[in-house]
C-alpha positions as CSV (number, residue, x, y, z in Angstrom):
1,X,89.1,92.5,98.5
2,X,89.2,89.5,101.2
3,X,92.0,88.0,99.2
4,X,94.1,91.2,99.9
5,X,93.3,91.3,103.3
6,X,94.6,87.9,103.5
7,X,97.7,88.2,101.9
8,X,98.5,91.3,104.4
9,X,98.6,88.8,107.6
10,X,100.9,86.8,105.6
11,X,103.0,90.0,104.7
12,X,102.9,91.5,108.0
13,X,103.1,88.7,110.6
14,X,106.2,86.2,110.7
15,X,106.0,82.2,111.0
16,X,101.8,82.1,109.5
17,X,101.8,79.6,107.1
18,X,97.9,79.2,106.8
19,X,95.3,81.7,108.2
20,X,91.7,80.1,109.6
21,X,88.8,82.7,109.7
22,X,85.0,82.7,110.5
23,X,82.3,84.4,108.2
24,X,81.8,86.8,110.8
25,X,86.0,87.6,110.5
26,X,85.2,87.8,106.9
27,X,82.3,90.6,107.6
28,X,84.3,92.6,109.7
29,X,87.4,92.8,107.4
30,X,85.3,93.8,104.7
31,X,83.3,96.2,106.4
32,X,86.4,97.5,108.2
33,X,87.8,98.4,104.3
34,X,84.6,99.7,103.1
35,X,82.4,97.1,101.6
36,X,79.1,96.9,103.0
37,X,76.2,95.1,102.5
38,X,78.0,91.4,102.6
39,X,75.5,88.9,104.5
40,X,77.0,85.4,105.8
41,X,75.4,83.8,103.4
42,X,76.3,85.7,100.6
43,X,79.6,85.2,102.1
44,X,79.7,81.6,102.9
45,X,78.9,81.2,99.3
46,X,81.5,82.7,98.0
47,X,83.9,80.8,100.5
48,X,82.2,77.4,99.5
49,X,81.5,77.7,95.8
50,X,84.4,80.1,94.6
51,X,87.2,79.4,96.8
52,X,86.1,76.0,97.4
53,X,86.6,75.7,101.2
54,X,85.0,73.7,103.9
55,X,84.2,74.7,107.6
56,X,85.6,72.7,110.4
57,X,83.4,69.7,111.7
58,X,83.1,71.4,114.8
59,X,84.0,74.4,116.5
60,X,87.4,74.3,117.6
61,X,89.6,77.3,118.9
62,X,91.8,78.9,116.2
63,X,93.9,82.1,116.0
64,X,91.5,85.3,115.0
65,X,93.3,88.0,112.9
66,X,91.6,91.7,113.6
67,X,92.1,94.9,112.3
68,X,92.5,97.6,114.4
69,X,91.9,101.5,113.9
70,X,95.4,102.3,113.4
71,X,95.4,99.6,110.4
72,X,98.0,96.8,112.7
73,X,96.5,93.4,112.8
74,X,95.6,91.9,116.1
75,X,95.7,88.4,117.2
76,X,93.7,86.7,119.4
77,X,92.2,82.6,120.1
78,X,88.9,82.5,119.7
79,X,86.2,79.3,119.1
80,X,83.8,78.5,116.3
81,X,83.4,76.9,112.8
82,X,86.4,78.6,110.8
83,X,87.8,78.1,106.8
84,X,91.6,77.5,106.8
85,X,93.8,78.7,104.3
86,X,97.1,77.8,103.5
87,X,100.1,80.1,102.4
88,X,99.9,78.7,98.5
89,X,96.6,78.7,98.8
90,X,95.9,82.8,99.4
91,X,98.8,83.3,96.7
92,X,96.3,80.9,94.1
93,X,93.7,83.4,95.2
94,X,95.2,86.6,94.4
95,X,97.0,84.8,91.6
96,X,100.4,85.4,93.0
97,X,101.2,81.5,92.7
98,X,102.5,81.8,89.2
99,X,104.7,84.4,90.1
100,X,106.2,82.4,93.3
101,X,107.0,80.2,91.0
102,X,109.1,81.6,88.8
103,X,111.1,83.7,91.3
């Protein structure tokens, strides 16, 4: 479900190439579509052993993608220890790369 969420920022804002999130992002969008019950560690696990990212050394700012009521996505700078994802990347994860491909 995170990986759709994902690939709407890329859909819906111009000039993102890669999208960097915190777990607590990653809460809210899921709780924002309906999925309770995710913990940050349950999260971070996923993050780290599925998806194979790393957090940032330290907290540095980055751009924060939120949804809002109406369903637009906000944008703001916020600071902390955030996952970075490149365009290719969120296509691999909702396998959309093989079909990039052969466009």
């Amino acid at each position: 479900m995170a990986q759709i969420f994902l690939l709407g920022i890329l859909d819906n804002l111009e000039d993102v190439k890669s999208i960097c999130f915190c777990v607590s992002d990653m809460q809210d969008w899921l709780l924002r579509k309906g999925f309770r019950g995710h913990d940050s560690v349950s999260i971070r696990r996923v993050l780290q052993n599925d998806w194979n990212l790393l957090p940032s050394a330290n907290a540095n700012s980055y751009q924060q993608y939120r949804i809002a009521v109406d369903g637009r996505i906000h944008e703001s700078t916020r600071k902390g220890r955030f996952y970075k994802l490149t365009e290719k990347e969120v296509l691999k994860l909702n396998n959309l790369d093989d079909l990039m491909t052969t466009l």
